[in-house]
C-alpha positions as CSV (number, residue, x, y, z in Angstrom):
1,X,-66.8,223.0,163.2
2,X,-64.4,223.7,166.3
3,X,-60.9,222.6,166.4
4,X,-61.3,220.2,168.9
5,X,-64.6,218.8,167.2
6,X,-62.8,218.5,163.8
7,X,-59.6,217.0,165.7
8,X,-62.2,214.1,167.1
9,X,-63.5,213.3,163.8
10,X,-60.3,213.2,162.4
11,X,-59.1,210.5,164.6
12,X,-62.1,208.3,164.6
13,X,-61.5,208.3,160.5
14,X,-57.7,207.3,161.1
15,X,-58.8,204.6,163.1
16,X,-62.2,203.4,161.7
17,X,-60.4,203.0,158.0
18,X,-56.8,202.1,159.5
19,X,-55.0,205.2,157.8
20,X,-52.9,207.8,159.3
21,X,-52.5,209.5,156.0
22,X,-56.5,211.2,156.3
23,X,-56.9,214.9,157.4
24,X,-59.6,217.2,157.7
25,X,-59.5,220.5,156.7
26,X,-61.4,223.5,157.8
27,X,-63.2,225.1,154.8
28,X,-63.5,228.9,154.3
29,X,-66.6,229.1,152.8
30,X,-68.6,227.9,155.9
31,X,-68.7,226.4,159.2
32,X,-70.7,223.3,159.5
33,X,-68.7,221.0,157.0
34,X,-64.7,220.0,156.6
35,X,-62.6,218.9,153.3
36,X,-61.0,215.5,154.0
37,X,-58.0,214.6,152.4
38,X,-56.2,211.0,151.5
39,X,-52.4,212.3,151.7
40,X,-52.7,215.6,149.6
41,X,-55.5,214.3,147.3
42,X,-59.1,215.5,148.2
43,X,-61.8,212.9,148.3
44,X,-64.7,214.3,150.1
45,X,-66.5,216.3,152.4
46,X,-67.6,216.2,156.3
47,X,-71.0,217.7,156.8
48,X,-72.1,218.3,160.4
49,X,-75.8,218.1,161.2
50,X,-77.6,218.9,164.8
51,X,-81.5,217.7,164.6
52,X,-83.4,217.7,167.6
53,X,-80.6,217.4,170.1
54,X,-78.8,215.0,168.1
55,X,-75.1,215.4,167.0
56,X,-74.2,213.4,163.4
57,X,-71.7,213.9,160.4
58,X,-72.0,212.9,157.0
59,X,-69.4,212.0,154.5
60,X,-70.4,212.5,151.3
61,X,-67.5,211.4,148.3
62,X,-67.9,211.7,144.4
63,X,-66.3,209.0,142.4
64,X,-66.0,210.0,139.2
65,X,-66.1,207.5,136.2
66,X,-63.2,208.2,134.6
67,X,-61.3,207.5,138.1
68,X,-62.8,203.7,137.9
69,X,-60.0,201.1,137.0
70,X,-61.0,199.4,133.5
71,X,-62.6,195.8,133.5
């Protein structure tokens, strides 16, 4: 993802979920997905996916079980 492209998604998180505090963050290991970060905790990952002339991004985010509050 470009700069610019990564700067647009950013924003449109920071406004869609009301919090300044989430960042994307260009990964080394490839170039069609970003980490995204609450504050300076990772929570996820950006995949960017072109089909048929068609532009989309998916946020995929594990929860793990032991990160659940109790009952």
């Amino acid at each position: 993802m470009q700069p610019s492209e990564i700067s647009r998604v950013q924003r449109y998180l920071r406004e869609k979920f009301s919090n300044p505090r989430l960042r994307l963050k260009k990964r080394d290991t490839t170039e069609d997905s970003v980490e995204v970060y609450l504050g300076d905790e990772f929570i996820g990952v950006i995949y960017r996916d072109e089909d048929e002339g068609e532009l989309s991004y998916a946020f995929q985010m594990a929860i793990l079980e032991m990160d659940l509050p109790e009952d």
